[in-house]
N, C-alpha and C positions, 0 to 999 in steps of 0.2 A: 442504474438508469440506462435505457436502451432507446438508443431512435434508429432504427431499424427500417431500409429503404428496400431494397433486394438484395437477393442471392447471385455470387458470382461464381464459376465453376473454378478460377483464377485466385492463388491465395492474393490476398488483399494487404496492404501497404499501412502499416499500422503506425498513428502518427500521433505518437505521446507531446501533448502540448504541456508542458509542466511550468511553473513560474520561473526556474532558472536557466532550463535547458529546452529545448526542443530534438527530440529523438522520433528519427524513424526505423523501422525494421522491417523486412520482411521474410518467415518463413516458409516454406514449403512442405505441409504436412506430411506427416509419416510416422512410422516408429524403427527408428526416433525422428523426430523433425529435423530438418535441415536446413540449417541458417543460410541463406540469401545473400540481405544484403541489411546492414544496421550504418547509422550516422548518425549522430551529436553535434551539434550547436549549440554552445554558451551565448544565452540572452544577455545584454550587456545590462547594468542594475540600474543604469539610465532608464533603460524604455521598459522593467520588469515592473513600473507602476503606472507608468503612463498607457491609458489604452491606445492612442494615437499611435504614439514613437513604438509601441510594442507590435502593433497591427503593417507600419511600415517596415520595423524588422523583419517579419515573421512573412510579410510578401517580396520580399527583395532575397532573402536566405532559401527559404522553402523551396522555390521554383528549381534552385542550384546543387539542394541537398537530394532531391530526387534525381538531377540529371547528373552529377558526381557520381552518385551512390549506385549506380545501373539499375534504378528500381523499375521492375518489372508490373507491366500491366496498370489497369487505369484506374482501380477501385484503394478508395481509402477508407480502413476505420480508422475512429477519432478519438480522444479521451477528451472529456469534457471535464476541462482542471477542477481538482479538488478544492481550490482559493478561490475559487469561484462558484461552488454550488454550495447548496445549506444542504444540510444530512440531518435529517431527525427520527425516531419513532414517535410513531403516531397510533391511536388508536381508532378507526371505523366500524364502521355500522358492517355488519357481513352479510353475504349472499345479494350484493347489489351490481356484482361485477366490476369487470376493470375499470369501465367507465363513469359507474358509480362512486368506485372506494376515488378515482381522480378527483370528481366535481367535490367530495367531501374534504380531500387532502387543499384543494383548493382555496376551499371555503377556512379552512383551520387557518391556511398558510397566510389569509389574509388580518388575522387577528394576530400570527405570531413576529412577523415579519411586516405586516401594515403593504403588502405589494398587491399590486395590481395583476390579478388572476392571467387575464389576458395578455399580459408580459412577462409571464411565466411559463416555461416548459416543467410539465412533474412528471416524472416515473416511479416506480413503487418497486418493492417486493416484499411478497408476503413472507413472514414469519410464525404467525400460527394464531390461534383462538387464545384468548385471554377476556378476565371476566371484570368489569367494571359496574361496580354498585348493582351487584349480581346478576347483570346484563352481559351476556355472551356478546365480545366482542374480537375485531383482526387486527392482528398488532403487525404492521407495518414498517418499512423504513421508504421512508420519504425521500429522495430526489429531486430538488428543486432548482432551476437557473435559469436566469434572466435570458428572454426569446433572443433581445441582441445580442447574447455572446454564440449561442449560437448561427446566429445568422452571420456574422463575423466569420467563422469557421467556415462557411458555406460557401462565402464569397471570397476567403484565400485558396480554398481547393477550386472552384472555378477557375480562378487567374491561372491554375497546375494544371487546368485540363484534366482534374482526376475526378471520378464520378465518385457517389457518396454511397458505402456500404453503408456506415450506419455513424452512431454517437453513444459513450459506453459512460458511467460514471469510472470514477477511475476505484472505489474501494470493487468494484462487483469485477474489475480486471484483476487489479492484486489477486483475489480467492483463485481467478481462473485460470490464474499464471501456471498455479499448480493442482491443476483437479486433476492432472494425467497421475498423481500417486495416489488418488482413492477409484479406482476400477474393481476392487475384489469384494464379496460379503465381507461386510463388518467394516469394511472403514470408514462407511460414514457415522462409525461410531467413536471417530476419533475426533476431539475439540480441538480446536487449534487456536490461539488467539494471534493473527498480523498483524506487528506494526511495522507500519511502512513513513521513516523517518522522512522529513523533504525539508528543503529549504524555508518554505513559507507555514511548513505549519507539520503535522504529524494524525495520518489515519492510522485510526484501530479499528481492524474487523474481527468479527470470532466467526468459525465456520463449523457447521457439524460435519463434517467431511468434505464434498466440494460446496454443499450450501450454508451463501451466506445468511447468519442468524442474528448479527450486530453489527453497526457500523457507527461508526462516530467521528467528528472533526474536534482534532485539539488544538487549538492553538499556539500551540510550541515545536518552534521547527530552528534549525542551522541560524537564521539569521538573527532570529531573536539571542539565540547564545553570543553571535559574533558583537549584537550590539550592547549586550550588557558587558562585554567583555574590555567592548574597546572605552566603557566609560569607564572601568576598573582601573584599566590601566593606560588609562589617557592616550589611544594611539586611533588609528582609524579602522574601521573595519575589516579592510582586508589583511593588515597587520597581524588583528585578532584573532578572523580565524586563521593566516599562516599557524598562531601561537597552540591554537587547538588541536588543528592535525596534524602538527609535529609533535605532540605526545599524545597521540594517540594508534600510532600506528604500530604494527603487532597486535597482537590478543586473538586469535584465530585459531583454533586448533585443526590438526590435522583430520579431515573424515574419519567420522568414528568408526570402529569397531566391533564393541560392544555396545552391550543396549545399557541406554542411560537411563538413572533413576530421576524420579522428579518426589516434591512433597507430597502428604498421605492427602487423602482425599479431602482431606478436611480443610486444606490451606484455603479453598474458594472461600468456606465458610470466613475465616479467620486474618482476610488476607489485610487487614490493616497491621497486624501483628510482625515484629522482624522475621526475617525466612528462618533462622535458626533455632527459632522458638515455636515453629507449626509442625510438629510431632516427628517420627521416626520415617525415613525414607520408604516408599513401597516400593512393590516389583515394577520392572519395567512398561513404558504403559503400550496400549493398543497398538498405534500404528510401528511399532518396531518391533515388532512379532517374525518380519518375513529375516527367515534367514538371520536371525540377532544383527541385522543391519539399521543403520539410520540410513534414508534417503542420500543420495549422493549430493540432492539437491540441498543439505543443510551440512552445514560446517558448524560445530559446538560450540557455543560461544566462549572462550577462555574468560575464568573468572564468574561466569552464572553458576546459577544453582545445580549441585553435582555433578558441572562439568569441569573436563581434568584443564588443569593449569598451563598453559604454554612457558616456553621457556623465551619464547620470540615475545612475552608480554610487556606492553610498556610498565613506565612508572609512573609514581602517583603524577597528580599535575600540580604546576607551579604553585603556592597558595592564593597568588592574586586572581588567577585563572578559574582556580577550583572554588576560591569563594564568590565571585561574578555567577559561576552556573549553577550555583546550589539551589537559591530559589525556584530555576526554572527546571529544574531536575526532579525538585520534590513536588512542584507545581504536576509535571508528563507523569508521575509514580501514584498521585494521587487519583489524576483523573482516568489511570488505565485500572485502578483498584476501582473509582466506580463502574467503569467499563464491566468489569467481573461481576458489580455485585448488580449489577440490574442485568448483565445473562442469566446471572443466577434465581434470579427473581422468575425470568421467563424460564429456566429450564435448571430446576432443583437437581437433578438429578445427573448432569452434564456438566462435572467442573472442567478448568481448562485445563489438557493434557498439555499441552509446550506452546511456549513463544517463539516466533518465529519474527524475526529482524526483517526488512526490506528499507530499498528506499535507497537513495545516495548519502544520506548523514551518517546510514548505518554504518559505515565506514572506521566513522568515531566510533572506535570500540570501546575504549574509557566512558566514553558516555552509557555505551550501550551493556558493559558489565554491572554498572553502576545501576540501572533499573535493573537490570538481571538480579541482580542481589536482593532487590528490596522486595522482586512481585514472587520467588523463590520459588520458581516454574521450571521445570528443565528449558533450556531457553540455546538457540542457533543462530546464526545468521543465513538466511535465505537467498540462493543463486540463483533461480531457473533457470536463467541464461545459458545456463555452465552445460545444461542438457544436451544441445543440440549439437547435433551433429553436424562435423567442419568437413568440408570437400578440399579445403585449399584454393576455391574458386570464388569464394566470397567474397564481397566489396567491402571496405571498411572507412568513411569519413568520419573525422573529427575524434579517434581515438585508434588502438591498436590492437583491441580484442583480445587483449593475451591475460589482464587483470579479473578479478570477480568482478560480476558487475550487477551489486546488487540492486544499482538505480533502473534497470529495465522492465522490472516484475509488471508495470505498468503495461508498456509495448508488448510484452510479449502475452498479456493474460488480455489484448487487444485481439490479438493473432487466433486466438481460441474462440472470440467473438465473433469469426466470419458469419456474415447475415443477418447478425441483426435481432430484433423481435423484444 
């Protein structure tokens, strides 16, 4: 989803509002781009449900993280939190245009959700022609959020003096974080499926190259783990997750080298089946053709499907820990296998080439081996971040620049947004 106000000649100030953090960044296009200025703010878990305490945060913080941060110029894009918008496909009437496929998304949105059209902001993208009760019709994804959260947004950037490039859905930022790797023929003939892990909850999108072709909200994200954890073992939340990502850290392999194999073509088919059991490994897939390279931008997952083993890997986790997360493990393995199988529905012919990790939970790499294994995908952990080019003049609040950071894919596929539309 895009709301989209003007064009600014000025790169633009890109302000990921997330449920746990608030990140801004800005960089300065180029090849390669060059990082600015980025800062981080931990929302306290007090005001992360409250809209009040949250709104007073985020005006009392924000004004200090731009004037900290040496952020340059007066335009901001916005992510418009993923915990807060409904993601669905939908199906339309076609050839009634944008403004038509809206008033119908409208009209749907009021039967699935019961909201008041007029208290709603929708944006769409299309996905392609699909036929219902042999009626040609446009299979969509839907974008929907409540007009106050926007306007809320409107009137923090106001109080900054910052004028409004635009407002992004946060899955269409993820894909754009990294569309600077498909420029050549043929790579948009490469599938990708992102998941982008978060604290409140967990997007999956699949991309045919840079377009996106699926996007879905899961409800399974960091805190949900932290809270079944701490009833496991009787302690409070933040104890929990301390308990989590102190075994989970390592599992990362060093950038690859060679080109990695993934399951035969047939695993989309079969993918409820264990990964050990969906046939003989094939060649290498599309997008790592250039030079037997993986993107710089992905690091192998240690522990996923036929990637090589770290020796920095952790170990298993405690059993009170590891039996707390199992449900909610198999619960994310579940719905990212239907994820697959309704792409596969839309596009028989496009299974998924690799998974690719985002997100700050991605962190938990025990987590993140552990769906690795079951969806049996060649499968990474995803940086962008890592791309950009450092001057040494950069500004850095609220962290130190020096770790992956795989929780920005947001802010920065912001940055690729300039304008809007």
């Amino acid at each position: 989803m895009a709301l989209g106000f003007f064009k600014s000649s000025i790169a633009p100030v890109a302000i990921d509002f997330g449920y746990a953090e608030l990140k801004l960044l800005q960089v300065q296009p180029g090849e390669p781009a060059t990082l600015v200025a980025a800062a981080r703010e931990v929302i306290p878990e007090a005001a992360r449900n409250d809209p009040a305490a949250r709104q007073s945060f985020l005006a009392d913080r924000l004004p200090r993280l731009i004037r900290d941060g040496g952020f340059k110029g007066k335009t901001a894009i916005c992510s418009i939190p993923a915990w807060q918008t409904f993601v669905q496909h939908m199906q339309v009437r076609a050839g009634e245009g944008s403004d038509g496929v809206t008033n119908q998304l409208k009209i749907q949105l009021q039967a699935v959700i019961a909201c008041d059209p007029n208290n709603v902001v929708v944006r769409h993208v299309e996905v392609g022609e699909v036929f219902r009760e042999n009626q040609p019709m446009l299979e969509v994804i839907c974008f929907a959020v409540a007009r106050d959260v926007v306007m809320r947004q409107i009137e923090l950037l106001n109080r900054c003096r910052m004028e409004i490039g635009g407002f992004h859905a946060e899955p269409i930022a993820v894909v754009k974080s990294f569309q600077h790797l498909f420029r050549r023929d043929g790579d948009e003939l490469t599938t990708t499926l992102y998941v982008d892990l978060g604290v409140s909850g967990t997007k999956a999108m699949i991309a045919h190259g840079r377009d996106i072709r699926f996007a879905k909200s899961i409800p399974v994200g960091g805190r949900h783990f932290d809270q079944r954890i701490a009833e496991v073992l009787n302690c409070d939340t933040a104890a929990a997750r301390a308990h989590r990502q102190a075994e989970s850290r390592g599992g990362v392999a060093a950038p690859a080298t060679s080109v990695p194999v993934r399951a035969g073509a047939g695993a989309l088919l079969t993918a409820a089946a264990p990964a050990a059991a969906r046939g003989t490994p094939a060649a290498g897939t599309i997008h790592d053709r250039r030079a037997g390279n993986t993107p710089r931008e992905f690091a192998p997952l240690a522990g996923g499907a036929d990637a090589p083993q770290s020796p920095e890997e952790g170990g298993e986790r405690e059993p009170g820990v590891r039996q707390a997360m199992q449900p909610l493990v198999e619960q994310l393995i579940d719905e990212l296998r239907l994820c697959e199988r309704y792409h596969h529905r839309l596009f028989a012919d496009r299974p998924v080439d690799r998974l690719v990790f985002v997100g700050g939970e991605s962190m938990d790499r025990t987590l993140c081996r552990m769906v690795a294994e079951a969806m049996g995908v060649v499968t990474y952990q995803g940086n962008p971040f890592g791309r950009l080019r450092r001057t040494g003049e950069e500004r850095f609040v609220g962290f130190d620049g020096t770790h992956a950071e795989t929780g920005w894919s947001v802010a920065l596929g912001l940055c690729a947004c300039e304008g809007g539309g």
